[in-house]
N, C-alpha and C positions, 0 to 999 in steps of 0.2 A: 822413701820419697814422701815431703810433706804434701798436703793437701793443695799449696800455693803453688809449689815447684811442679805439681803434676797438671795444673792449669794449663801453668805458662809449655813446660818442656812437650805434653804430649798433645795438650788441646785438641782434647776430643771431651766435650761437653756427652758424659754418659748417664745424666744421671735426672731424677724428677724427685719430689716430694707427693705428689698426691694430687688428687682433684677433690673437689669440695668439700675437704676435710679440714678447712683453716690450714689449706697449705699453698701459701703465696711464694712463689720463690724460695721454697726451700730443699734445693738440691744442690748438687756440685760437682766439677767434673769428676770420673772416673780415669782409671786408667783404661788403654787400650785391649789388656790382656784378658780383660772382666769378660770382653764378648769374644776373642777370639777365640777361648779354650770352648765358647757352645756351637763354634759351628763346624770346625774343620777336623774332619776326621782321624781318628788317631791310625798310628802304622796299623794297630794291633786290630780295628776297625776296618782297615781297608783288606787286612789280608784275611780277615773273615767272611771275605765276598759280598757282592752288590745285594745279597737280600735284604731288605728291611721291612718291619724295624729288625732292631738290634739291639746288644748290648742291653736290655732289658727295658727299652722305652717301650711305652704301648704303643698300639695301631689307632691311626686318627681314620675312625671308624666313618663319617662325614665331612669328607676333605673339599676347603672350600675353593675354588678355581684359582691357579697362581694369577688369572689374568684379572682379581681383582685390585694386584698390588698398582698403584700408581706406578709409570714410566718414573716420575722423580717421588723419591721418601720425603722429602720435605712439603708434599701434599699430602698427606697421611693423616695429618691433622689438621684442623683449620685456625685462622690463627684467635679465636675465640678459646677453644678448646686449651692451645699454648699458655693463654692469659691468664687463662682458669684456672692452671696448672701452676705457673712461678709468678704469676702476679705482675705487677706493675713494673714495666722496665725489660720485659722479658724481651730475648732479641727475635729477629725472624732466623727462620730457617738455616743452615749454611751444610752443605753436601758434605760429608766423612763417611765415604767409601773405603771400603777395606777389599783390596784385591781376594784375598785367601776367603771373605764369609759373601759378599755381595754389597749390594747399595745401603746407603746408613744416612741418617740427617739429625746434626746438632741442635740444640734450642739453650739460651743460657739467660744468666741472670747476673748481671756486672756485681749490681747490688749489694748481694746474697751467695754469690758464687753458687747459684744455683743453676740447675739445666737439668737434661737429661738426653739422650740420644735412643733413635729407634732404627734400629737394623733388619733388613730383609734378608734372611739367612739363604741363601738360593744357589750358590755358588758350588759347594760339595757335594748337592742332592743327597744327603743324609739325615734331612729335618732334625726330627727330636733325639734321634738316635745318638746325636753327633754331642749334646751335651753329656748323655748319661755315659756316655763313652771315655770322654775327656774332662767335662768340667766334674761328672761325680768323684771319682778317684782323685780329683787336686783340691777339690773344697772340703773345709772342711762342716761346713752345713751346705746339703744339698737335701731339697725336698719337693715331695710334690704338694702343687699347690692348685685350685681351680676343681674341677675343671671353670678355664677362663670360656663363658659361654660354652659352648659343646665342645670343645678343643681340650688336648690334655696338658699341662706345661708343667715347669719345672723351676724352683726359686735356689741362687746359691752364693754363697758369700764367703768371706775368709772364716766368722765370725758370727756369735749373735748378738752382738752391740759394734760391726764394723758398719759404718756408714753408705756403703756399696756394697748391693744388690741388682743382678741380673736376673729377670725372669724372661724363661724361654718358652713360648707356645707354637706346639707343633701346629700347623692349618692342612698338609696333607704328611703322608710319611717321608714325601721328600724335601720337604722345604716350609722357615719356620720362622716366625719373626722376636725379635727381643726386643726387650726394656730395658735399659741400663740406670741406674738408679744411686744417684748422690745425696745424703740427705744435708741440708744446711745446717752450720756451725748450731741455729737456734735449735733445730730438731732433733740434730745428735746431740746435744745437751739435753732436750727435751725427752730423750730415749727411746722416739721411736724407732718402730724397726722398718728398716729400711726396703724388705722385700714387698712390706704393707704394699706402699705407694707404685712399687713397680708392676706390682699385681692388677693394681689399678689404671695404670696409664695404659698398659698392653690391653686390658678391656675395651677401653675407650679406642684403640688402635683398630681390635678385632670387630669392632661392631661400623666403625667405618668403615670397613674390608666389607664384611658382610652388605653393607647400603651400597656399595659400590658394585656389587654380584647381584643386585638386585632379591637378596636373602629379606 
């Protein structure tokens, strides 16, 4: 699927470039499959019983309260932070819930085809568990990256020069937010790497979380 066709057919804006790295609108959608494979637990996962973690994620040793997530994801950011992110033209918010991970919020850039989306992975109760379970075994670069603030997370892509990157940060062992990460036509030509930016937007995510818990 081209990168135009997977706009229009699945539109889900999953992706960012960066925050103040000379990164104006340089993201693009993703596909949908980027985050489902980090949250929903595999058969092989579920029949390993409810202890977690698992499947070899670590323990989020300072798990911050799920009651810092905002009711709606599309307050997660503000719309300063957005701007900061894709630049001039960037859209507001729009809701991409995903039944199988939990609540999700698009952000895009007509532009630049740039965006990104951020997901509350809360649905499965299997936080970090749930990517190294499913997404490590199907990517073929999966790594750990961070820690993001005191949180452990996890970056993974088809590729080291594919455009889309998800990073996943555990907040307690049950439940875990992502960054879904497109880089723009300029930036993947320009060869950045795309987990860069996503590592960074889930920062800015968890440190609002954090002001919101009063952390």
């Amino acid at each position: 699927m081209g990168r135009v066709s997977a706009v229009v057919g699945v539109g889900l804006v999953l992706a960012v470039a960066g925050c103040s790295e000379g990164v104006d609108g340089d993201a693009a959608p993703t596909s949908e499959s980027s985050v489902s494979v980090s949250a929903s637990p595999s058969s092989s996962a579920q029949a390993g019983g409810s202890e977690l973690p698992h499947s070899g994620a670590p323990a989020v040793a300072d798990p911050l309260p799920e009651s810092a997530l905002p009711s709606d994801p599309c307050e997660v950011l503000t719309p300063q932070q957005v701007e900061e992110i894709l630049g001039e033209g960037a859209s507001e918010g729009k809701r991409k819930d995903l039944d199988e991970l939990g609540p999700g919020c698009d952000w895009g850039n007509q532009d630049t085809l740039g965006g990104f989306k951020i997901g509350f992975d809360t649905v499965a109760r299997q936080g970090l568990s749930a990517a190294y379970a499913n997404a490590k075994p199907r990517s073929a670069i999966f790594r750990e990256v961070g820690p993001v603030d005191r949180f452990p997370a996890v970056a993974y892509k088809d590729s080291e020069d594919d455009p889309y990157c998800t990073v996943v940060v555990g907040l307690a062992d049950d439940y875990a937010i992502s960054a879904t990460v497109t880089l723009s036509f300029e930036k993947e030509e320009a060869g950045v790497d795309s987990c860069g930016p996503a590592e960074r937007i889930a920062a800015t995510v968890v440190g609002n979380l954090k002001d919101r818990a009063g952390e």
